[in-house]
Each structure stands twice: as C-alpha cells, then as structure tokens.
C-alpha positions as CSV (number, residue, x, y, z in Angstrom):
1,X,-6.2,15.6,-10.9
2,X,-9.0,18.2,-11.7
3,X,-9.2,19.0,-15.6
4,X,-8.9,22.7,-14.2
5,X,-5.3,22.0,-12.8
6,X,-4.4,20.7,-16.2
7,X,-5.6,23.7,-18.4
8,X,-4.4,25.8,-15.6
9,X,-1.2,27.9,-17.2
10,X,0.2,28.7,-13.8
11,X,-0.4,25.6,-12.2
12,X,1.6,23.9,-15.3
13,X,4.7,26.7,-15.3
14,X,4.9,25.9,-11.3
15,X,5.0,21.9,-12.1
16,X,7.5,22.4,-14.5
17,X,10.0,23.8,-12.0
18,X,9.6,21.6,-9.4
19,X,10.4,19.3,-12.2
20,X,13.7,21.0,-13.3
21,X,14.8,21.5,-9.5
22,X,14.2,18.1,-8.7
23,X,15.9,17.0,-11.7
24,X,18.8,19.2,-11.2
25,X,19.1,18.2,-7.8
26,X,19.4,14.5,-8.8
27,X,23.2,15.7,-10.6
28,X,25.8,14.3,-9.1
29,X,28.2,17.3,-10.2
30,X,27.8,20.8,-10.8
31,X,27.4,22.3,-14.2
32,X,29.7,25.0,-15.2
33,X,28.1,27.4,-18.0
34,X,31.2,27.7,-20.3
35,X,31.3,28.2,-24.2
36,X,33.8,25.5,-25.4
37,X,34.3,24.7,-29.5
38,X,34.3,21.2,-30.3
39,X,34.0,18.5,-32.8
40,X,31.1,15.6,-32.8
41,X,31.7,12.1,-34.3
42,X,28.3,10.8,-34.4
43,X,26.9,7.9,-37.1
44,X,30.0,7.6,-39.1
45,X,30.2,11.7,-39.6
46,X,32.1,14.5,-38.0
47,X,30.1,18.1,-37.6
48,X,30.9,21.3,-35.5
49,X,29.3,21.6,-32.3
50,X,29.3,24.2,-28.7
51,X,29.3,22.7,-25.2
52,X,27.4,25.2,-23.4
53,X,27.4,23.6,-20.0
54,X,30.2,21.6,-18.9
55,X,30.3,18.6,-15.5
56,X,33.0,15.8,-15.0
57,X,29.3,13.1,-15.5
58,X,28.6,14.7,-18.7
59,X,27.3,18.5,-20.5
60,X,24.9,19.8,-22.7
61,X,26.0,20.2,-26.1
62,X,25.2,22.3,-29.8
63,X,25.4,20.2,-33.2
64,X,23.9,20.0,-36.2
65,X,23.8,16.2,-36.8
66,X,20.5,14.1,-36.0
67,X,21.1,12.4,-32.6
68,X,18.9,9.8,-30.8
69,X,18.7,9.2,-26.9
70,X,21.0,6.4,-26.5
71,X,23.4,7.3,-29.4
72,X,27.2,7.3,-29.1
73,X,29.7,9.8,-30.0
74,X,32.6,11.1,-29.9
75,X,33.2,14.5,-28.4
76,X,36.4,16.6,-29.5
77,X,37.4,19.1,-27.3
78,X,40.9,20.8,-28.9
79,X,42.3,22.2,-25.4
80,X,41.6,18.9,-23.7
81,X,41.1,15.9,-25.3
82,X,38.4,13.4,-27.2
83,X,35.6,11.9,-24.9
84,X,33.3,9.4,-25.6
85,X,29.8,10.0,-24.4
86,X,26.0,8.5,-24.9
87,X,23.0,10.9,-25.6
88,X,20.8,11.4,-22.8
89,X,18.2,13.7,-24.4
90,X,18.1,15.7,-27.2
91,X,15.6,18.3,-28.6
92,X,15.9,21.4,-31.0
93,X,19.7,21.0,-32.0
94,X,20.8,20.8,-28.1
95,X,21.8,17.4,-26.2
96,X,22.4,16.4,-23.1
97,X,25.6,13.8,-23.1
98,X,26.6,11.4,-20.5
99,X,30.5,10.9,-20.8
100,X,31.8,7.2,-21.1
101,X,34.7,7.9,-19.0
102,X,34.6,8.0,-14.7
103,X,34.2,11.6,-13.8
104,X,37.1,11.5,-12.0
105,X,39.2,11.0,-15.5
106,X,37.2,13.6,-17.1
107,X,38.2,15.9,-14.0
108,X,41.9,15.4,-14.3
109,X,41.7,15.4,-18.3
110,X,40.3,19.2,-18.2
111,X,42.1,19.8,-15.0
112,X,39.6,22.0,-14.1
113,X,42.1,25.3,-15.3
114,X,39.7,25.8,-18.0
115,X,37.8,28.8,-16.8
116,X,33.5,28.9,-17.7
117,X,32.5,31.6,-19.8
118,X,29.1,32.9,-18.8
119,X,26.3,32.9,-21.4
C-alpha cells in the first residue's frame, strides 16, 4: 500500500465503510434501534445502563461501569427479564454484548411485542 493511500482522508473514510458493511453483513440477526432502560451487573456492582440497539445474538448497550472485551454481565431488562451476556467490544461508555442464551430463547423471552423506538 502506497503511503499516499494511508494519509489519504477519503481513501480512509471509504475503507472504513466497507469495513462496517462487511461487518454488519456478518450478523446473523437484525438489529432493532430501540431505547430500552436497564440494569448492568458487572464486577460485583450494579449501575444504570440504555440498550440502544436490540438482536436475539446480542445489542449494543449504555453504562457507566468500566468493561473489558471478554467480561460477563448481567443484563436487566424490567419488561422482559435478566440475560447474561459477554462483552464483545467496548469504547467511550458504549458496548457491544453477546447474550449467553440461544437467540431463540432471547426471541421468545422479549416476544418480539416490544416495539423499537427510533433514535
């Protein structure tokens, strides 16, 4: 690769979505935008958190509490129920979780009545 197409701020923007696409391609379910409160058990303490996107495989999730990739937690959802999930990535206060639980039980636990709020 040229050291032009690395400085190149256009070039890098473009890369960077055929990143994302790819990667969101690779999900096995679609995410649902949705605004959902919830509670996070992580390392022994408990803290307020916001799914902002929601899948029966996992979701991306709000919380003030330090979080590692690989890190289990508990998530708390008051309309549905408590799911256990691992940390896929996390960056700036946001994670992306991976719940414990086949999709198919996450499916029937929300029962897919819950309707997504747009953000």
């Amino acid at each position: 690769m040229s050291e032009d197409r690395i400085t190149n701020l256009a070039y890098l923007v473009a890369q960077i979505g055929t990143f994302r696409n790819e990667l969101e391609e690779r999900r096995r379910f679609a995410r649902k935008p949705v605004l959902w409160a919830a509670s996070v058990e992580i390392r022994g303490k408990r803290c307020a958190g916001l799914i902002v996107d929601f899948s029966p495989g996992g979701a991306r999730i709000r919380f003030e509490a330090e979080a590692e990739t690989g890190d289990e937690l508990l998530v708390v959802l008051d309309q549905f129920d408590t799911f256990g999930a691992k940390v896929i990535w996390q960056y700036d206060g946001e994670a992306g979780i991976h719940f414990v639980a086949a999709p198919a039980e996450v499916a029937a636990q929300v029962k897919g009545d819950a309707e997504p709020v747009t953000t």
